[in-house]
C-alpha positions as CSV (number, residue, x, y, z in Angstrom):
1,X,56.9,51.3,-5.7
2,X,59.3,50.0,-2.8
3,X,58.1,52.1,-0.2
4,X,54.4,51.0,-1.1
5,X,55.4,47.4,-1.3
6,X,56.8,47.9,2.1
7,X,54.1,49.6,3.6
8,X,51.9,46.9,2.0
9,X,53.8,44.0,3.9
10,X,54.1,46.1,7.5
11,X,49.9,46.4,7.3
12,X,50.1,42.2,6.2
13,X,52.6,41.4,9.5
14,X,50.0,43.7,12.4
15,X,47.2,41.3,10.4
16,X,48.8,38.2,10.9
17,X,49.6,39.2,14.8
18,X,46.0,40.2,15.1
19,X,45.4,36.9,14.3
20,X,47.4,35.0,15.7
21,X,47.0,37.4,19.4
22,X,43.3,36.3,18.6
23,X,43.8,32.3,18.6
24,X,46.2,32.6,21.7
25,X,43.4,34.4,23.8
26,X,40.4,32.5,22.7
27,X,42.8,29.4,22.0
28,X,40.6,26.7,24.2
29,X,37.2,28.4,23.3
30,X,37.9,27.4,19.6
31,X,39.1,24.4,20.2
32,X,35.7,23.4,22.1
33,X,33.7,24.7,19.8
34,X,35.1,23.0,16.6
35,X,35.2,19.5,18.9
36,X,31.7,20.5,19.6
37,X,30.8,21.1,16.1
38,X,32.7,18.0,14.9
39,X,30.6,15.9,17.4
40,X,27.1,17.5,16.5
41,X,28.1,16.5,12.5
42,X,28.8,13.2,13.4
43,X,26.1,12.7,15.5
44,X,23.8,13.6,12.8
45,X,25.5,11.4,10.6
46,X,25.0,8.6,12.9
47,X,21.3,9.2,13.6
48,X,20.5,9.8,9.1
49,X,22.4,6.7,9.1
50,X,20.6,4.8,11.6
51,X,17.2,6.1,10.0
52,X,18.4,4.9,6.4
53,X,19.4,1.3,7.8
54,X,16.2,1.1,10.2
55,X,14.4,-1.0,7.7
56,X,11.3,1.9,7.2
57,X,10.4,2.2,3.9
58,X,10.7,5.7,2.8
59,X,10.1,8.2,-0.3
60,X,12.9,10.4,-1.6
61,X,12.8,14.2,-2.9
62,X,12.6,13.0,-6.0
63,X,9.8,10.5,-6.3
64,X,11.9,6.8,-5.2
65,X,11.5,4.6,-2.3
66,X,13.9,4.5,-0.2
67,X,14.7,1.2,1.9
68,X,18.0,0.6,4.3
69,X,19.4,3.6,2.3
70,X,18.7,2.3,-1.5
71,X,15.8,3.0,-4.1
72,X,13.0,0.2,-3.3
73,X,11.4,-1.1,-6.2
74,X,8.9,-4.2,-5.6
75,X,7.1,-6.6,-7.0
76,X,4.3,-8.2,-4.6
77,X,0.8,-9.0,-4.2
78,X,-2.5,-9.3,-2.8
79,X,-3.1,-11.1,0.3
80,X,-6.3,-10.0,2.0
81,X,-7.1,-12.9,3.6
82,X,-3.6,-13.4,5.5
83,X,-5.0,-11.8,9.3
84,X,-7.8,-14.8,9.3
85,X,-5.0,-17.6,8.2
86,X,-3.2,-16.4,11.1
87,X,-6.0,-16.4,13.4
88,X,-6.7,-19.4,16.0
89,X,-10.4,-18.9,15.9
90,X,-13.0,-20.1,13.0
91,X,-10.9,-19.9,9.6
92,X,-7.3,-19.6,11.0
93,X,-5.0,-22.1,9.6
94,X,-1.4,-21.2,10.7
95,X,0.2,-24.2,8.8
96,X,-1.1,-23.0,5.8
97,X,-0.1,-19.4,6.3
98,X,3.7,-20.4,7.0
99,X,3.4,-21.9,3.8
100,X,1.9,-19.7,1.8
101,X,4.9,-17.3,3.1
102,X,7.4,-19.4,2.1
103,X,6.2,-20.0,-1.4
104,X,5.5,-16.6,-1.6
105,X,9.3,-15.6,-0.3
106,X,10.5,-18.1,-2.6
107,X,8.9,-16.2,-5.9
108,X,10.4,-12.8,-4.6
109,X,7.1,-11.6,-3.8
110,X,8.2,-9.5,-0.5
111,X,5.5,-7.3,-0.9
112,X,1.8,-8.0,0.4
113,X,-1.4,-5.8,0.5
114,X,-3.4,-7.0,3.3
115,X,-6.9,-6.3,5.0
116,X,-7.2,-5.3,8.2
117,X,-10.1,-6.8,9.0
118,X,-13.7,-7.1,8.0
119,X,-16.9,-4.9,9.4
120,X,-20.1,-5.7,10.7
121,X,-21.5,-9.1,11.9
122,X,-21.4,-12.4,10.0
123,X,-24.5,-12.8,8.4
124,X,-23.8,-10.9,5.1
125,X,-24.2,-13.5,2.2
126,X,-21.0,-11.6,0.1
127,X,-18.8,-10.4,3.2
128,X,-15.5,-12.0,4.3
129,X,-15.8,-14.1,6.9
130,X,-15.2,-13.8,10.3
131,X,-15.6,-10.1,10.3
132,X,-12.8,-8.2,12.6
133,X,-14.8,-5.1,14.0
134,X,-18.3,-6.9,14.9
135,X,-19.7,-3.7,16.3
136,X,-18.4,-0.1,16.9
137,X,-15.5,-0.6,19.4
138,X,-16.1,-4.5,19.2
139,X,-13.4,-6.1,18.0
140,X,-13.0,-10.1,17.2
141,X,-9.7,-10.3,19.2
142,X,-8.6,-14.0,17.2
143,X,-8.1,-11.6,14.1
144,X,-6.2,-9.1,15.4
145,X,-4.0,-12.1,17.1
146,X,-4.2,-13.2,13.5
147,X,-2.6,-9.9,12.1
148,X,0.0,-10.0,15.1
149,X,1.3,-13.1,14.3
150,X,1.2,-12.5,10.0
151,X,3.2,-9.5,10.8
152,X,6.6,-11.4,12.7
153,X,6.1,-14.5,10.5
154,X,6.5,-12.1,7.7
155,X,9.3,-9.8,9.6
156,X,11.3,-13.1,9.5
157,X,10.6,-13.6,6.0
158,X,11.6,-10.2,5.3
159,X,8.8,-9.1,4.3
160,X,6.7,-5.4,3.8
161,X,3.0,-5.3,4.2
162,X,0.5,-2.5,3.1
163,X,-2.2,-2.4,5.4
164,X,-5.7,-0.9,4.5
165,X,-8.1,0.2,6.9
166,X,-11.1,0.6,5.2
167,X,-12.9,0.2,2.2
168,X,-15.8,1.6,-0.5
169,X,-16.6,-2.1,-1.5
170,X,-19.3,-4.2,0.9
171,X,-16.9,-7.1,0.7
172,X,-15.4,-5.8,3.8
173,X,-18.2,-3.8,5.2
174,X,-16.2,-0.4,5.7
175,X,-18.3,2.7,3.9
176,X,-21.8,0.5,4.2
177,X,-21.1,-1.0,6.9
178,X,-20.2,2.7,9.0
179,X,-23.7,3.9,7.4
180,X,-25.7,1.3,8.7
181,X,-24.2,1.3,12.1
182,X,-24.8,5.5,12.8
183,X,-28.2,5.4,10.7
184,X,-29.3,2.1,12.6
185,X,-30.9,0.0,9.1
186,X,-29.5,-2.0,7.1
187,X,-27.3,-1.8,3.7
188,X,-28.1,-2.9,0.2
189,X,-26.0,-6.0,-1.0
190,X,-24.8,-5.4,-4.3
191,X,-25.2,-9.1,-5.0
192,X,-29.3,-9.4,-4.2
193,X,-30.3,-5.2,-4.3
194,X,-27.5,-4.5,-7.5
195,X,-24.9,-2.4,-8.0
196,X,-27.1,1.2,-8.5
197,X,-28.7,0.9,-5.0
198,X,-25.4,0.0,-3.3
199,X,-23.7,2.9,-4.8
200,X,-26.3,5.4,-4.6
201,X,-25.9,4.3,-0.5
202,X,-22.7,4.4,0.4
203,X,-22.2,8.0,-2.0
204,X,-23.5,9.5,1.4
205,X,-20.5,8.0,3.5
206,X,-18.5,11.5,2.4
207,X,-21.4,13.4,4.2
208,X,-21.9,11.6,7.1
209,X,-20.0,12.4,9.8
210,X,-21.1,10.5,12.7
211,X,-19.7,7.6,9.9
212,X,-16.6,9.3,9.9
213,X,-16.5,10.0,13.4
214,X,-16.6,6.0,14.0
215,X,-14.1,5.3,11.4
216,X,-11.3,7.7,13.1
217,X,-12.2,5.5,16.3
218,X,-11.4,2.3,14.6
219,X,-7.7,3.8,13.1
220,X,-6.8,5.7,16.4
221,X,-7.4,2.1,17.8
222,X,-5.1,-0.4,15.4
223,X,-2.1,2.8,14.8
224,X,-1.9,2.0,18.8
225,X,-1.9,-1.5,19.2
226,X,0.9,-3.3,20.2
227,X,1.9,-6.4,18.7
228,X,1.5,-9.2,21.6
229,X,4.0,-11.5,20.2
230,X,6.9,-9.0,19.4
231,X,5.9,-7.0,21.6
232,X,6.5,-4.2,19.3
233,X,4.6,-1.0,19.3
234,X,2.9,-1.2,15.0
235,X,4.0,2.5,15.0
236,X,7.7,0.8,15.9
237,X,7.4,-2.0,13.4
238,X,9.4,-1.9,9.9
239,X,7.4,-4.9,8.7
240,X,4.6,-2.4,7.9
241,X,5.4,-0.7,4.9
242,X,2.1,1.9,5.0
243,X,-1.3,2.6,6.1
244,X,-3.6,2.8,3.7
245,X,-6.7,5.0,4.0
246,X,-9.1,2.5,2.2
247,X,-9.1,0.4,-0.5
248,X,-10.6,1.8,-3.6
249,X,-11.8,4.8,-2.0
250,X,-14.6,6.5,-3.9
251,X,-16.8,9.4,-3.6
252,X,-19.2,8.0,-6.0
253,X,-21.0,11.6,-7.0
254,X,-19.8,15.0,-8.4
255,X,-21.1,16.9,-5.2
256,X,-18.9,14.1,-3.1
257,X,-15.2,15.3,-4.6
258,X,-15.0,18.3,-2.1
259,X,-16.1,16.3,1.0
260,X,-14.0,13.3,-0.2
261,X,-11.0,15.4,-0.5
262,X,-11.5,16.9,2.8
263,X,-12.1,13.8,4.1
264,X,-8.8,11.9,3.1
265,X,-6.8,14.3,4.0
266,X,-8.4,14.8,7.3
267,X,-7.8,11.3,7.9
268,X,-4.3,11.2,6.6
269,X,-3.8,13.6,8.9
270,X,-5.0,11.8,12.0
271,X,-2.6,8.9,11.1
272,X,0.5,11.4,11.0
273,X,-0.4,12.6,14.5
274,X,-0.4,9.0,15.7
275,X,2.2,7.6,13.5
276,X,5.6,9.7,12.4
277,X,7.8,6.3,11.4
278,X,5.4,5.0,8.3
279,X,4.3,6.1,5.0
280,X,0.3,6.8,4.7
281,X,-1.3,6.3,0.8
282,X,-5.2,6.7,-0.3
283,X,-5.7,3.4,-1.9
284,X,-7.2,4.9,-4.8
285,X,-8.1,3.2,-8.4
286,X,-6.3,6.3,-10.2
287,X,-8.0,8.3,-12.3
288,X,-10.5,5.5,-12.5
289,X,-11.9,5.9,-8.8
290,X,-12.0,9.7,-9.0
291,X,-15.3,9.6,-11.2
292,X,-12.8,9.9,-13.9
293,X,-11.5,13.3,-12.9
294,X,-7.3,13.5,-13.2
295,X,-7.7,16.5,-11.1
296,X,-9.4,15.1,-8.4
297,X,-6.6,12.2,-7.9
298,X,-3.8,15.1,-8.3
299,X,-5.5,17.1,-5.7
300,X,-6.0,14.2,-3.0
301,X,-2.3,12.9,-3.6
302,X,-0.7,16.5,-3.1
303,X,-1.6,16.7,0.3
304,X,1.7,16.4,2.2
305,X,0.8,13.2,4.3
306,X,-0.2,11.1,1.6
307,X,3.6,9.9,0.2
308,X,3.1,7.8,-2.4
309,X,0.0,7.8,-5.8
310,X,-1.4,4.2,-6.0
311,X,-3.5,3.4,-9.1
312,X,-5.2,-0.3,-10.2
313,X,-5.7,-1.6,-13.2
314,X,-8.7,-3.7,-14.5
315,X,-9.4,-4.4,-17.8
316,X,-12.2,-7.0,-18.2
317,X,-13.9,-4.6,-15.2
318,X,-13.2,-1.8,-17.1
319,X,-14.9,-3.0,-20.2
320,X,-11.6,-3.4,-22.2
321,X,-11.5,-7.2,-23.2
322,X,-15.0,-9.2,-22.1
323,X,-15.5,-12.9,-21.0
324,X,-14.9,-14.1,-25.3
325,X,-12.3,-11.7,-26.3
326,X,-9.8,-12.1,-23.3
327,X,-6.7,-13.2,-25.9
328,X,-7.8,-11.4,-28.6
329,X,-8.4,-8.3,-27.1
330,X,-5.2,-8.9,-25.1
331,X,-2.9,-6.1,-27.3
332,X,-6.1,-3.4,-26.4
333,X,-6.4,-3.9,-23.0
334,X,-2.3,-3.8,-23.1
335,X,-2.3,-0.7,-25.2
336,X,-5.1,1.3,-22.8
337,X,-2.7,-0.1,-19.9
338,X,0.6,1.5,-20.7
339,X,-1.5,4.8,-21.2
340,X,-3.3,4.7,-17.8
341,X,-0.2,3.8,-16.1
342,X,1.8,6.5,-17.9
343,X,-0.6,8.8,-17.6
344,X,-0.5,8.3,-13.8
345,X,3.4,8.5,-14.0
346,X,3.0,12.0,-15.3
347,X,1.3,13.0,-12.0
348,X,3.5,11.1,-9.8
349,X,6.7,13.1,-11.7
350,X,4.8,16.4,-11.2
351,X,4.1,15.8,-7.0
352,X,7.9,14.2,-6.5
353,X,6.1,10.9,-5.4
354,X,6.1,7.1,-6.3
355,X,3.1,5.5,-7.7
356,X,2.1,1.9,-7.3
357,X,0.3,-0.6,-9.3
358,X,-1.1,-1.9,-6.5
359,X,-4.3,-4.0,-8.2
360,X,-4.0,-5.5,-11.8
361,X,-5.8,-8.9,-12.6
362,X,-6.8,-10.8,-15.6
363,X,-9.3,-13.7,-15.8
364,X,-8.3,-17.7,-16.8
365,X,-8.5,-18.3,-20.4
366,X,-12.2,-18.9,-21.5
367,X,-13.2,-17.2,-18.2
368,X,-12.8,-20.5,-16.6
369,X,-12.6,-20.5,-12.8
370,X,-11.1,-23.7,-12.9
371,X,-7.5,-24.6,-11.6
372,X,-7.0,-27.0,-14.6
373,X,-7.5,-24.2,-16.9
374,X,-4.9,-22.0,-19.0
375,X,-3.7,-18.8,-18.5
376,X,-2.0,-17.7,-21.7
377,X,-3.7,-14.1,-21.8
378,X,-3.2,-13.6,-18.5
379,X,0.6,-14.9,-18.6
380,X,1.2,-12.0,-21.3
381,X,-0.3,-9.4,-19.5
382,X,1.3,-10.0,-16.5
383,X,4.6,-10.2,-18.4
384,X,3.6,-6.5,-19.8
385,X,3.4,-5.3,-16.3
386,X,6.2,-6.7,-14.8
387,X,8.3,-4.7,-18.0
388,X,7.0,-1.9,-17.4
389,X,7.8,-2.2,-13.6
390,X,11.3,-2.9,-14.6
391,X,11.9,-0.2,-17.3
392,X,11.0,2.5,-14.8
393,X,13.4,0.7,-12.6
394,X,16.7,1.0,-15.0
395,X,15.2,4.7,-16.1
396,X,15.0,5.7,-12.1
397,X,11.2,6.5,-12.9
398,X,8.6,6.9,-10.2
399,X,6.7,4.0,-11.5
400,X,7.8,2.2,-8.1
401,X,6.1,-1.0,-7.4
402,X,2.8,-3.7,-8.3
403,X,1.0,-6.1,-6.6
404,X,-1.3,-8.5,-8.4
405,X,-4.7,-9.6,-7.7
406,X,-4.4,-11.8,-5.9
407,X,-2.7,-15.1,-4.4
408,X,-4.6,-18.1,-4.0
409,X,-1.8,-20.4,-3.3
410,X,-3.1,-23.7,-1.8
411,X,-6.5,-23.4,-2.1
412,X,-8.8,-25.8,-3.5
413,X,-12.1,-24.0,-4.2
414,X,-15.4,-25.7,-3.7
415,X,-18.1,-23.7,-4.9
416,X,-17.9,-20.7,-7.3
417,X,-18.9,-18.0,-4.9
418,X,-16.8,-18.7,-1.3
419,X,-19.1,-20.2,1.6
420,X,-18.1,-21.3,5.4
421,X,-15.4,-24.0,5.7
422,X,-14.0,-23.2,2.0
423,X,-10.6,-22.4,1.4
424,X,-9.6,-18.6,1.4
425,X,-7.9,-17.6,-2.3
426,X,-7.3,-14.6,-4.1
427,X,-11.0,-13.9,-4.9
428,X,-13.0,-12.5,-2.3
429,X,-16.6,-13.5,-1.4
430,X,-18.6,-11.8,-3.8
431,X,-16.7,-12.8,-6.9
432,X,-16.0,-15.9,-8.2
433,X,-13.3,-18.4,-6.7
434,X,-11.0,-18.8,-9.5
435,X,-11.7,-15.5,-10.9
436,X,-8.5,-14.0,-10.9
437,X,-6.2,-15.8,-8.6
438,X,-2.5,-17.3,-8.9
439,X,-2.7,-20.7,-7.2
440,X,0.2,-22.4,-6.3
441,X,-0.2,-25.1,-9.7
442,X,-0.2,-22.1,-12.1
443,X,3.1,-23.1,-13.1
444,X,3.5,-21.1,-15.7
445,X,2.5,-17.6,-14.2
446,X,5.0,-18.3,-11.4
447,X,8.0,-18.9,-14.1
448,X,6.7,-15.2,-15.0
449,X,6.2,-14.0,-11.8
450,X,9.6,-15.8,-10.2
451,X,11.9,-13.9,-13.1
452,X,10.2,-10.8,-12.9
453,X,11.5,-11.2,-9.4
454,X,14.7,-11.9,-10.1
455,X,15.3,-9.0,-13.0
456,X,13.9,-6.8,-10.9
457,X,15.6,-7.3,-7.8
């Protein structure tokens, strides 16, 4: 046993001088090499630092924003109109913008979905007005000095904004409006031709791709702009949360789901190339805007450059509650709402994504567009939302964020569908002014809406 032992501790002590013969040759080598290797860590801890505190909104492996290095939840809203308030040209009103900003600040509503801009010329009875993109290429350059200057008044203001670029609805122009420019004729109005005839139009928007062609052209242009009071690059700037594809993209026909899918993610694509700093979403209704196919959303929302599921909710659109039934219907169009939105949660857990409420509204009581009127249904529903919102928030759920429909602020309408020289609010120009905006004297939304804020944050 000794003489093993001893043997045992001989082979141990030529070991050790191995060794140590091996750090005294290659002694410096080592030493630059672990100095090297120290250096690359903590350069790479520097630079995941510096992207986490860059003020990009992000997503997570598992399903979270991710903002200056901490899980983002929000609660925002709709603010279409904000690039014409900004603008110095016919409808800009910067005093009222700054305004608007700060009330909005002040409510904790950090979060605003804006338009881009409008398409087509000015002449459309139901379109917003003034129209960014007058013709292919064309652009009305007061509104994009409009969205310039929104963007740093809301950078100081700490603000995000979701940006979308087109949209399936006329009120913008965008799928019509692309139609009529590569087919030279003119679009149905929903508003004088009806709803059938528009859709059964703009259901070819999916096929067309001279349309398409045009649209890429309009994107590739605004992804490289550069913001002339900043100066900064919108690929550069943290004030944009996301591009969004469109708003309520649609493909509006069973034969449409393959080309829309191709479509979307040919597009999200394309932004990707331009843009590697900001997240890129669909804009879709849910469920609801893929001809009522869950497979459909779940398929255009696992392509790899779409990073976050957005969904909207509507229930006097949707047939839940109607124009006499909007308080006592209220605990339906509740109950069918916490089952869309978690059904929606479901798919957002599955893909490792967030989803956003990023559309919800609820008329006046009595359907009233007046600014006198109560809001008691809408006041509860709201409050439903918002605790939703904040349950998925103390549960670390994907249900990440909502943005009601929409802020109207200090607007005093005049007429109950929008003309020239009225105010812009929440309701765009084919629907009713009043319809489903928050105006500034809704007191008693904005107590909900100010400690939603506050519980949330």
């Amino acid at each position: 046993m000794e003489i093993a032992k001893y043997h045992f501790l001989l082979r141990k002590a030529h070991v050790l001088r191995f060794i140590t013969s091996i750090f005294a040759t290659y002694n410096n080598r080592i030493f630059n090499m672990v100095k090297y290797i120290i250096s690359l860590v903590i350069s790479l801890l520097i630079g995941s630092s510096s992207i986490a505190q860059s003020g990009f909104v992000k997503t997570s492996k598992s399903g979270n924003f991710i903002l200056n290095g901490k899980t983002y939840y929000y609660a925002g809203t709709n603010f279409w109109y904000g690039p014409i308030l900004g603008s110095k040209g016919r409808g800009g009103n910067r005093a009222r913008l700054n305004k608007e900003l700060d009330a909005l600040h002040a409510l904790g509503l950090n979060n605003l979905r804006i338009a881009i801009g409008a398409d087509g010329n000015n002449n459309v009875l139901t379109r917003i007005k003034p129209t960014l993109q007058t013709a292919p290429g064309v652009y009305n350059d007061t509104i994009l000095d409009g969205l310039d200057y929104l963007l740093i008044q809301m950078k100081k203001r700490n603000m995000k904004a979701v940006l979308y670029l087109n949209n399936a609805w006329e009120w913008t122009g965008g799928y019509s409006q692309y139609l009529a420019w590569v087919k030279h004729e003119t679009p149905p109005v929903p508003a004088k031709d009806g709803w059938p005839a528009y859709m059964s139009y703009v259901k070819q928007y999916v096929f067309n791709d001279s349309a398409k062609a045009l649209f890429n052209k309009h994107v590739i242009f605004i992804l490289n702009r550069t913001n002339r009071y900043s100066k900064i690059k919108y690929v550069d700037d943290p004030t944009i949360m996301s591009w969004q594809i469109s708003n309520e993209p649609r493909c509006f026909s069973e034969e449409g789901k393959q080309p829309f899918k191709v479509w979307l993610r040919s597009v999200s694509s394309l932004i990707k190339s331009i843009d590697k700093n900001h997240l890129v979403t669909t804009g879709s209704e849910g469920s609801w805007g893929c001809e009522n196919d869950m497979q459909l959303f779940i398929d255009i929302h696992a392509d790899p450059n779409i990073d976050y599921l957005t969904m909207h909710l509507w229930p006097y659109n949707w047939s839940w509650v109607n124009k006499t039934t909007l308080q006592s219907n209220l605990q339906l169009a509740e109950k069918n709402t916490k089952k869309y939105v978690e059904e929606h949660i479901l798919v957002a857990r599955q893909l490792h994504k967030p989803v956003v409420m990023e559309e919800y509204g609820y008329p006046r009581d009595g359907f009233s567009f007046s600014k006198q009127s109560t809001t008691l249904a809408r006041n509860e529903y709201y409050k439903f939302v918002y605790d939703m919102l904040i349950t998925s928030k103390k549960q670390g759920d994907n249900f990440a964020g909502c943005n009601f429909w929409g802020w109207g602020g200090l607007a005093q309408p005049k007429h109950t569908f929008w003309q020239w020289g009225d105010d812009y609010c929440g309701d765009p120009a084919q629907e009713e002014q009043g319809l489903n905006s928050v105006f500034s004297s809704d007191t008693s939304t904005l107590n909900i809406i100010r400690d939603a804020s506050k519980r949330l944050n």
